[in-house]
N, C-alpha and C positions, 0 to 999 in steps of 0.2 A: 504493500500500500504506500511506503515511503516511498519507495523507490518509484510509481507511478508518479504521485506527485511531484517528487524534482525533477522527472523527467518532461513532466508538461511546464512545469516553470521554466526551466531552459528551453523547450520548445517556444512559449510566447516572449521571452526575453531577448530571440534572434528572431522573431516575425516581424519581416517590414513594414511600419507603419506608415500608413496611405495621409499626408497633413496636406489638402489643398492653403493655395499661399495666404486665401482670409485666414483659413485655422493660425498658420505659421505666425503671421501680424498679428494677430491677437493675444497669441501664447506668450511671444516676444513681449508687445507693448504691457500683455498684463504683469509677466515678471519685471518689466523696467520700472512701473510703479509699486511693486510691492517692493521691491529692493529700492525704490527714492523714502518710501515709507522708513523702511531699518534706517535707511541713512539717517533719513531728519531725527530719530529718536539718538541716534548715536551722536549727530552733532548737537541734540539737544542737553545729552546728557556728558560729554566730556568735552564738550565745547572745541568743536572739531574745524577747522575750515572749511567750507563751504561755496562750493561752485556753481551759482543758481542756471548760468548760463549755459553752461556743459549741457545741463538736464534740459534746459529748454530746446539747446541746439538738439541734443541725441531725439528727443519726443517729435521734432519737429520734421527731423530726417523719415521716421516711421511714419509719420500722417504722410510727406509726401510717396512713400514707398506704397501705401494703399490707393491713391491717387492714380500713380503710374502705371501699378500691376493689376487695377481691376478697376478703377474708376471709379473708387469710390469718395467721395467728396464730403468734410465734413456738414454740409448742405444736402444730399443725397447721392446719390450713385448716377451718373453719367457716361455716355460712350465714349471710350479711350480716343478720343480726337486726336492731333498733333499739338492741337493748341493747349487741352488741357495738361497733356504730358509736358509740356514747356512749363506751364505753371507748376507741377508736381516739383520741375526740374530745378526752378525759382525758389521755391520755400524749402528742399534741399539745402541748395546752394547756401541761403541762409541760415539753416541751420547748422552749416559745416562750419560757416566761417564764425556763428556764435561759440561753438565750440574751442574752434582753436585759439581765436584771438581775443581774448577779455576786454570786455565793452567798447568792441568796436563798431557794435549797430546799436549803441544804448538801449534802451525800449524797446527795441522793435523787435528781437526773439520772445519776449514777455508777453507782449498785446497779441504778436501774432497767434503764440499759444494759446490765450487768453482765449481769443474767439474761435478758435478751431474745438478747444473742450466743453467753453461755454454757449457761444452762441448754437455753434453743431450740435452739441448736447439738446439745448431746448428745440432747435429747429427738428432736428428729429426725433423727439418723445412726442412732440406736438402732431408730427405728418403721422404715423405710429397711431396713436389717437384720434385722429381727425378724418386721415385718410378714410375715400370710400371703402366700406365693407373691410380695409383692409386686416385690422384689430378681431373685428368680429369674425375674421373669414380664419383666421390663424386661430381661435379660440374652439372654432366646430369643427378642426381637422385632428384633431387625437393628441393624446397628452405632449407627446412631443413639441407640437405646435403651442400647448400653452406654457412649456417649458421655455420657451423660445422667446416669449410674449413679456415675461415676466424677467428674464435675463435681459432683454434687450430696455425694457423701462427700468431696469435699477440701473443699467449701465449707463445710457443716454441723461438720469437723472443726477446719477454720482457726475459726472461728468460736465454739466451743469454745476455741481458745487465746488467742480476743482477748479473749475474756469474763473469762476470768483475768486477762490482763493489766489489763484495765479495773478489777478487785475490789482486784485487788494492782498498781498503778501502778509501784511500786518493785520488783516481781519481775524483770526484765530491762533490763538496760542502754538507752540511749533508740535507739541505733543499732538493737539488735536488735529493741527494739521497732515501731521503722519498719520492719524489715525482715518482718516478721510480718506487717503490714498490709498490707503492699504487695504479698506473697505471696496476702492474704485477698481483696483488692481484683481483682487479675491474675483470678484464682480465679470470683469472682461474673461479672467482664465476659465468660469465657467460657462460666459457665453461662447467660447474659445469648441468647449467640451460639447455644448450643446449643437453649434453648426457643425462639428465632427459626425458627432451622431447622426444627425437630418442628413447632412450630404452623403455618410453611406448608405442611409435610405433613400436618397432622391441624385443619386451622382450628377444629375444636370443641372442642380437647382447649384451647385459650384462654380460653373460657365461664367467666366464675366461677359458682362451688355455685349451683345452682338454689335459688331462694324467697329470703326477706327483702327488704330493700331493692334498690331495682330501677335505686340510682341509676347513670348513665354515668360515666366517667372526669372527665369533664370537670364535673361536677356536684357530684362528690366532691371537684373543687378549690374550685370553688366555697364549698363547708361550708367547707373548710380554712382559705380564702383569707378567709371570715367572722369565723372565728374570730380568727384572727392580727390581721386590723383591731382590732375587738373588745378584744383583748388587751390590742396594741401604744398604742390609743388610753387604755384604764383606768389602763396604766402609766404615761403622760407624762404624768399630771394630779398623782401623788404627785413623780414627777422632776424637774416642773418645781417643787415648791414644794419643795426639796429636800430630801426623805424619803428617796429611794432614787438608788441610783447607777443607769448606764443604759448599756451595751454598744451605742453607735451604730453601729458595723463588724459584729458580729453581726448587728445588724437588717438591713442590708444586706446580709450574706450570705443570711439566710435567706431574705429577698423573691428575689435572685436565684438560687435553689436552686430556690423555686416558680414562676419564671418559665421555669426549665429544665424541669420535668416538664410546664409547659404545651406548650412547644415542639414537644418529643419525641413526647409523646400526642397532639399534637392541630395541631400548629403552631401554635396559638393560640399571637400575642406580643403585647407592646405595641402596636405597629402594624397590629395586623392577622393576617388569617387568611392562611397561605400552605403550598404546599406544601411536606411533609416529605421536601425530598429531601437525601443524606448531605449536603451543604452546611449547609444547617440542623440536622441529626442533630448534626454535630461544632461549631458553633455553642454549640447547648445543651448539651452537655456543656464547653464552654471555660466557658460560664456556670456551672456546675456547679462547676469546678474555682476559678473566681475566687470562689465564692460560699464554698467552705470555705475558701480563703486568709483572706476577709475574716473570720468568724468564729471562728477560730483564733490571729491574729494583731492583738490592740488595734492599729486603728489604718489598721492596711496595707488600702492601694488606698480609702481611706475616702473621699478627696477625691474621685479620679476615679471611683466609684463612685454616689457620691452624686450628679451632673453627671448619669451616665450614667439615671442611673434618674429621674432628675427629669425629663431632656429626653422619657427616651419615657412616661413618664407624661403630660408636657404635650403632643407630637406626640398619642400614640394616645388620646387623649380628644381634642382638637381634630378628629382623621382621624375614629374612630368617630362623633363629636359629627356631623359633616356627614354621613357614612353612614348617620346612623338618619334624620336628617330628610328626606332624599331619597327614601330608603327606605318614610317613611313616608308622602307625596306620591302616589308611586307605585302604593302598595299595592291590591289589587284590594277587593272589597267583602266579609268574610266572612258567608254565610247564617245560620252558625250563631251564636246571639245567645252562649252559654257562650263560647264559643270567642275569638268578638270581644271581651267584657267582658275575660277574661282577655290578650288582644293589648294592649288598650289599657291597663289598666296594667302592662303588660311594657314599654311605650314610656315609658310617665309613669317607671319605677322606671330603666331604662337613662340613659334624660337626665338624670335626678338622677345615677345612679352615674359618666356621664362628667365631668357637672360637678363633682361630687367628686373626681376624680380629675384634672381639668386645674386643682383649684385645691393641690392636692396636689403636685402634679407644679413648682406655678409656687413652692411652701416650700421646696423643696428648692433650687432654681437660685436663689433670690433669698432671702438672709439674712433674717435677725426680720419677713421680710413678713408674717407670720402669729404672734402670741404663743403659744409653746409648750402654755399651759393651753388657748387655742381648738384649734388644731391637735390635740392627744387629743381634743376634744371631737366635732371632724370626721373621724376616726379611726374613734372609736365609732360616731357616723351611718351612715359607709361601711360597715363589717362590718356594723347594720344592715338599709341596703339591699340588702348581698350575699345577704343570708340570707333576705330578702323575695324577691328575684329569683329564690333556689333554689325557693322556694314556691311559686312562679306557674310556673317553669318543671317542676315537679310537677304541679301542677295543669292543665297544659296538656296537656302527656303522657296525664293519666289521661281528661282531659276529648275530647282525638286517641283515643284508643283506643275511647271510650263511643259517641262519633261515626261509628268505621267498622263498629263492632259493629251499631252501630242499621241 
């Protein structure tokens, strides 16, 4: 009989878990606020320093990442247009740079948050409510549905009170204002559980709005993941000539924030592609949780952080690096002359992006190897080539499709 049971626990322990990317954003954004929650107790209670920006930035980066990858707006859910994805791309971009650079946008990572939990919040408890038949139509379709009903008006409402809090910082004590988040946070990861469950009963009802942009989860990290290089490389050219101050512990949370939503969506890590099973699930979320520590608190886990990310940056470009070339040894002949043109600089663009990345990886383990103005300048390159690689893997897609059409 024991031995039955450990055997089925090791069998669900290595079963791939199926997380569509709302699940993924959810589980994410809910552990970002339950771990902002510990913070503020921790900084209320040994009197910690405190990075209000980081946090705004990192929240900020995740509302646009639901934006971009499903269209959803905290106003309501819309079609992935190009224009909206630009805006996703917008409130990004300024949540990266609230991150890095301490009160370089004053206000404006605060207010933007502000209405993104607050007004979103009421705008959709109220649609939720108001909507035709829509409240009532979810309530006659079986427990599930009112399960859903009831997750989604606590969240929309917490959500609403964080939004205040955010506007009005000083409106509730710091205790209770952990305690609010951590209520909001509890809250999302079981709406989180609940679209889990419904989309394995309704696997369409996952589908983002039909039309606009058609890119994949993993695509859309990609733009993301362009960007932040991009960004992260424009800004250590004024930093290092010292222009502007520079939140190194933020940068690091927020790379480890998007290494969690690769995880989760896709197991894509540093090293490699692997299955999602809860091992991995609670992994990327511990990454998640380290990854708001670090951005919220100057300083904290910055060493061992930094170690961490260097080494798999330098492993998972060495690992990849030998994987493509094998790979590409291997490879069979393609007929289609489009199709090949496009493979082959998808090879030429990946061996550049690993060698960027294994020489990135070797700045962070090894002091001034690299002078800070070169390093933004390889920064730049990188985001880049991310953004070329999204191109060609567009183009490949459209040019696959033309292909089976024909």
């Amino acid at each position: 009989m024991h031995v039955e049971e450990g055997s089925a626990a090791q069998v669900s322990a290595r079963q791939e878990v199926d997380l569509p990317i709302e699940v993924v954003i959810l589980l994410i954004a809910g552990t970002m606020l339950l771990s902002t929650g510990l913070l503020l107790l921790a900084v209320s209670a040994w009197r910690l320093p405190f990075y209000a920006n980081g946090l705004y930035g990192s929240l900020l980066v995740m509302f646009s990442l639901q934006i971009m990858a499903l269209g959803k707006t905290p106003l309501g859910e819309m079609r992935r247009s190009r224009g909206l994805v630009a805006v996703g791309v917008g409130m990004a971009s300024i949540g990266m740079v609230a991150c890095f650079v301490p009160d370089a946008l004053a206000q404006l990572p605060r207010i933007l948050l502000s209405l993104c939990l607050g007004l979103g919040g009421l705008v959709q408890f109220l649609h939720m409510c108001l909507a035709r038949e829509k409240l009532r139509t979810w309530l006659g379709q079986g427990k599930i549905f009112v399960h859903l009903s009831l997750a989604c008006g606590t969240v929309y409402l917490l959500s609403a009170t964080v939004g205040l809090v955010v506007w009005k910082p000083a409106w509730l004590a710091t205790s209770v204002t952990a305690t609010v988040l951590l209520a909001h946070g509890l809250s999302v990861v079981v709406l989180a559980c609940v679209l889990h469950t419904l989309y394995r009963a309704f696997p369409e009802a996952a589908a983002p709005r039909a039309g606009g942009v058609a890119w994949t989860p993993d695509q859309t990290l990609l733009l993301l993941t362009g960007v932040l290089q991009l960004i992260l490389g424009t800004l250590l050219i004024p930093v290092n000539l010292g222009l502007l101050p520079f939140s190194g512990s933020a940068q690091l949370g927020l790379l480890m924030l998007l290494i969690s939503v690769q995880m989760l969506s896709s197991g894509n890590t540093p090293l490699g592609l692997f299955r999602r099973t809860p091992l991995l699930v609670l992994l990327g979320l511990l990454w998640a949780a380290l990854g708001v520590a670090s951005c919220g608190i100057p300083g904290f886990l910055a060493s061992p952080l930094t170690i961490l990310i260097g080494a798999l940056n330098l492993l998972g470009g060495l690992i990849t690096l030998v994987k493509l070339c094998l790979s590409r040894r291997t490879a069979p002949p393609i007929p289609d002359a489009r199709i090949s043109s496009i493979l082959t600089r998808l090879f030429v663009t990946q061996l550049t992006l690993n060698l960027l990345t294994i020489l990135f990886g070797a700045s962070m383990l090894i002091a001034n190897l690299i002078h800070g103005l070169l390093l933004g300048g390889i920064l730049v390159i990188t985001g880049v080539v991310i953004l070329y690689m999204l191109h060609l893997l567009t183009a490949l897609d459209a040019a696959s499709r033309a292909s089976q059409g024909a």
